[in-house]
C-alpha positions as CSV (number, residue, x, y, z in Angstrom):
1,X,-151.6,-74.4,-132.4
2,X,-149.5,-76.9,-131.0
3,X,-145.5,-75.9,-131.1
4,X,-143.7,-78.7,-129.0
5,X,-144.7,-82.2,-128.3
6,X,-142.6,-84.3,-126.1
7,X,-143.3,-88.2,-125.9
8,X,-143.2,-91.7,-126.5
9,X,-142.9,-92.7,-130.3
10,X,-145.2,-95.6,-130.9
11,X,-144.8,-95.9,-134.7
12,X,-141.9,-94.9,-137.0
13,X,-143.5,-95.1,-141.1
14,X,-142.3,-94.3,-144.4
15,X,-142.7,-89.9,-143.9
16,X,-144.5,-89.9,-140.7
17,X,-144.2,-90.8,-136.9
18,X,-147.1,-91.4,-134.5
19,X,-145.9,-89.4,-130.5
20,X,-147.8,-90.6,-127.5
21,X,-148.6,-87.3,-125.2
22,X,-150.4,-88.7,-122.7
23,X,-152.3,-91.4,-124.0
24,X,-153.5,-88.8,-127.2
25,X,-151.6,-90.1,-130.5
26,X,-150.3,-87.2,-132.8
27,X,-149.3,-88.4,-136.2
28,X,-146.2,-85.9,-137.1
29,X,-144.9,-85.6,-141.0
30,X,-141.1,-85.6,-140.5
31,X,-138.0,-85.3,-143.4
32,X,-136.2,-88.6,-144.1
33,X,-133.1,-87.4,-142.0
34,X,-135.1,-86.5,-138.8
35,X,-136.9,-89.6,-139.3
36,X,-133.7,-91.6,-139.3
37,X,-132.8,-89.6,-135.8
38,X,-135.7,-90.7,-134.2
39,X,-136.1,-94.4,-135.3
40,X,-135.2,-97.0,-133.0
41,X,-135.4,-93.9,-129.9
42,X,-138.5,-94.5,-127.1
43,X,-139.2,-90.9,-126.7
44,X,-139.1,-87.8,-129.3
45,X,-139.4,-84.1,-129.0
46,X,-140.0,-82.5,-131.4
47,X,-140.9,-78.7,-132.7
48,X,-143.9,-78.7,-134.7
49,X,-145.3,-76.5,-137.1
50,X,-149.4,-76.6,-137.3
51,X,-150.2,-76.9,-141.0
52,X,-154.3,-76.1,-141.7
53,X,-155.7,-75.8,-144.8
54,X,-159.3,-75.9,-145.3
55,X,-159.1,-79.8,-145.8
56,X,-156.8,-80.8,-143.5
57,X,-154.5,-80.4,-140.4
58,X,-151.2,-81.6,-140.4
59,X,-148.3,-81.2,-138.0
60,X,-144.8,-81.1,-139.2
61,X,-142.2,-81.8,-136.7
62,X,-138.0,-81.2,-136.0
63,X,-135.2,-82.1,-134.0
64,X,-134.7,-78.5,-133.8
65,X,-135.9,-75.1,-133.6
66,X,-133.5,-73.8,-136.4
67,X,-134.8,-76.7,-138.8
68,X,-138.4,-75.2,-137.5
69,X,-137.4,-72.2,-138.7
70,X,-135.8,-72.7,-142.0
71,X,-139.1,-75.0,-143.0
72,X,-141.4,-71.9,-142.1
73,X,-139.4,-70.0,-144.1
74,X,-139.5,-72.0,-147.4
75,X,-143.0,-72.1,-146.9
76,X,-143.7,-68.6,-146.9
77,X,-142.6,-68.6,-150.7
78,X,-145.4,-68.8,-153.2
79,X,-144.9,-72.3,-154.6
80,X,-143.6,-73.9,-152.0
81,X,-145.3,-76.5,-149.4
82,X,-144.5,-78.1,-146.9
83,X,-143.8,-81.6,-148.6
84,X,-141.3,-79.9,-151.1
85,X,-139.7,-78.0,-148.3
86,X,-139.3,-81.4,-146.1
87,X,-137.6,-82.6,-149.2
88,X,-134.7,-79.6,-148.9
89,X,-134.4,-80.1,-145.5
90,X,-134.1,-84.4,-146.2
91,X,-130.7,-83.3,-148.1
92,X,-129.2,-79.9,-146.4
93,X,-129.0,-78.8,-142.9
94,X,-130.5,-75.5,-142.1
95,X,-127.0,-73.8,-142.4
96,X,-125.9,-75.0,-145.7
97,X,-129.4,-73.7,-147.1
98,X,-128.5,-70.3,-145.2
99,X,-125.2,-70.6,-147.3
100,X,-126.4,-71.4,-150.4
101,X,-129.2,-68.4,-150.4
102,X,-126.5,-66.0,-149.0
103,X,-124.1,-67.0,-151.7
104,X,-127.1,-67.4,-154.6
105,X,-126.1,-71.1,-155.2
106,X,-128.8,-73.0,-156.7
107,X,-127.3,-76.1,-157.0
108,X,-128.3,-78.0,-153.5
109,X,-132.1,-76.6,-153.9
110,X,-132.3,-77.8,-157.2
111,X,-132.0,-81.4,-155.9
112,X,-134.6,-81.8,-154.6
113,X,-137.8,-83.2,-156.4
114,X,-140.4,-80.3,-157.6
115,X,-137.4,-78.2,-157.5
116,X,-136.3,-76.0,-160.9
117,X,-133.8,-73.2,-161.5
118,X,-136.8,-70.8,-161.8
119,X,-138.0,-72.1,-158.4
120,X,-135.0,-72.0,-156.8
121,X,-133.9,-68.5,-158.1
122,X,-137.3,-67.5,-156.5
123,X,-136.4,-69.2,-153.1
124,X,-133.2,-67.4,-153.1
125,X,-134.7,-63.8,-153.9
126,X,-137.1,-64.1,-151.4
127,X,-135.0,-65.1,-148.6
128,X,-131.7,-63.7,-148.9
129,X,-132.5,-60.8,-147.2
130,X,-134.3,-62.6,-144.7
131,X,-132.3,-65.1,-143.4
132,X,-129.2,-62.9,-142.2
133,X,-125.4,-62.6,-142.7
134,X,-123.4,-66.5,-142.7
135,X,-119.8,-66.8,-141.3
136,X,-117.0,-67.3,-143.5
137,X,-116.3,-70.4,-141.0
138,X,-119.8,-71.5,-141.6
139,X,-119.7,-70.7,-145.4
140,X,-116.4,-72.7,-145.4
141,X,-118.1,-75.9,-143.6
142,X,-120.4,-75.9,-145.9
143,X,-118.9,-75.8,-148.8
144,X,-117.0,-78.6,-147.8
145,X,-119.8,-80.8,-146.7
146,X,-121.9,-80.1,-149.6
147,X,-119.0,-81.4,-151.7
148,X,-118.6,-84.2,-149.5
149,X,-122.6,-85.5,-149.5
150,X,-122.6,-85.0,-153.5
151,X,-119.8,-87.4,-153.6
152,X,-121.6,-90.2,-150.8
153,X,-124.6,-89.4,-152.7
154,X,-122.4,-90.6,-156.2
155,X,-121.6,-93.9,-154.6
156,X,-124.8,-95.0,-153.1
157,X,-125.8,-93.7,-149.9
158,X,-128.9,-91.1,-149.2
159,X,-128.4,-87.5,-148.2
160,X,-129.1,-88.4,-145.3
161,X,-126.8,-90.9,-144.7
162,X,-124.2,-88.6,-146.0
163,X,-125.2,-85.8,-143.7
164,X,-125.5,-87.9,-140.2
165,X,-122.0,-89.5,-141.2
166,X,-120.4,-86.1,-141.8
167,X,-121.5,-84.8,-138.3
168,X,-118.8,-87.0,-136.7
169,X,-116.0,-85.5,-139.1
170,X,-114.2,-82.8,-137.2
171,X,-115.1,-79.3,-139.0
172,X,-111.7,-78.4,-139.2
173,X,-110.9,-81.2,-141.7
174,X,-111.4,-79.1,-145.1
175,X,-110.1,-81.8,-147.6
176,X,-113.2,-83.0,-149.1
177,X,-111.5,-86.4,-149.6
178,X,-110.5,-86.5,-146.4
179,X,-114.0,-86.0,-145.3
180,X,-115.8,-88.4,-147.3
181,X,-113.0,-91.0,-146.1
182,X,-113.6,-90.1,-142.3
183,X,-117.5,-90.0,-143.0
184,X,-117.4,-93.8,-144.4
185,X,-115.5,-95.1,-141.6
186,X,-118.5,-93.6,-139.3
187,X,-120.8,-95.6,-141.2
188,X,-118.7,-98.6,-141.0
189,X,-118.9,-98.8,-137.2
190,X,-122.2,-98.9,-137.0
């Protein structure tokens, strides 16, 4: 099983990168937002999950061990894959899911393509005891940026756009206007 691979990107595609380890090429599925993190960067690493089924091998990679974590998590759910569990972590970092399965909130899980209510009810059954007790700060920051991507997401940009944009806004800003205002100057100045 490989866990970590540290290296030089060669290729950035459409859902996948190709790492150069030492002259050996790994291609590594990645979720729109981690593949916007990585393009344009010479070297990667990245946490990998090792996905074998009995007609292929494929390895799943993250920026970080708690994005790692979350995706093995959704994928422990009957139902849920790997491709559809990318997809949730493409629009939510792994603390808003965290919130929204602590708080029973369907509404950012249901977003995402291959997605329903009755899915995501089951998603949020299965791991609410499982992924542990969320802040009120956290639950609050959340809240507010979940708000705040739904409205970037209204006029035009990605969920990912939304969410790299909103990481510059300081977390003590609550107003969600605010926040989306503060959030399109970041993307102006790039």
């Amino acid at each position: 099983m490989i866990g970590k691979l540290k290296g030089k990107i060669e290729a950035v595609k459409e859902n996948y990168v190709i790492v150069d380890v030492h002259d050996i090429g790994y291609k590594v599925f990645m979720n729109g937002y981690s593949l916007a993190k990585v393009a344009g960067k010479e070297t990667a690493e990245l946490f990998i999950h090792t996905h074998a089924r009995e007609d292929a091998l494929a390895l799943f990679g993250f920026l970080t061990e708690e994005e790692l974590e979350m995706f093995e998590l959704l994928i422990s759910i009957s139902g849920i894959g790997p491709k559809v569990a990318s997809g949730i972590l493409s629009i939510a970092s792994p603390k808003t899911i965290k919130t929204a399965i602590v708080n029973e909130d369907s509404s950012i899980l249901t977003k995402v393509s291959g997605i329903g209510k009755k899915t995501a009810g089951r998603v949020i059954l299965e791991l609410k005891n499982k992924v542990g007790p969320i802040s009120q700060d956290d639950q609050d920051e959340t809240a507010g940026d979940s708000n705040a991507i739904e409205a970037m997401m209204s006029m035009g940009y990605s969920a990912a756009e939304a969410r790299e944009a909103l990481k510059n806004v300081p977390v003590d800003i609550k107003d969600v206007g605010k926040r989306v205002g503060m959030a399109l100057r970041n993307i102006g100045r790039k």
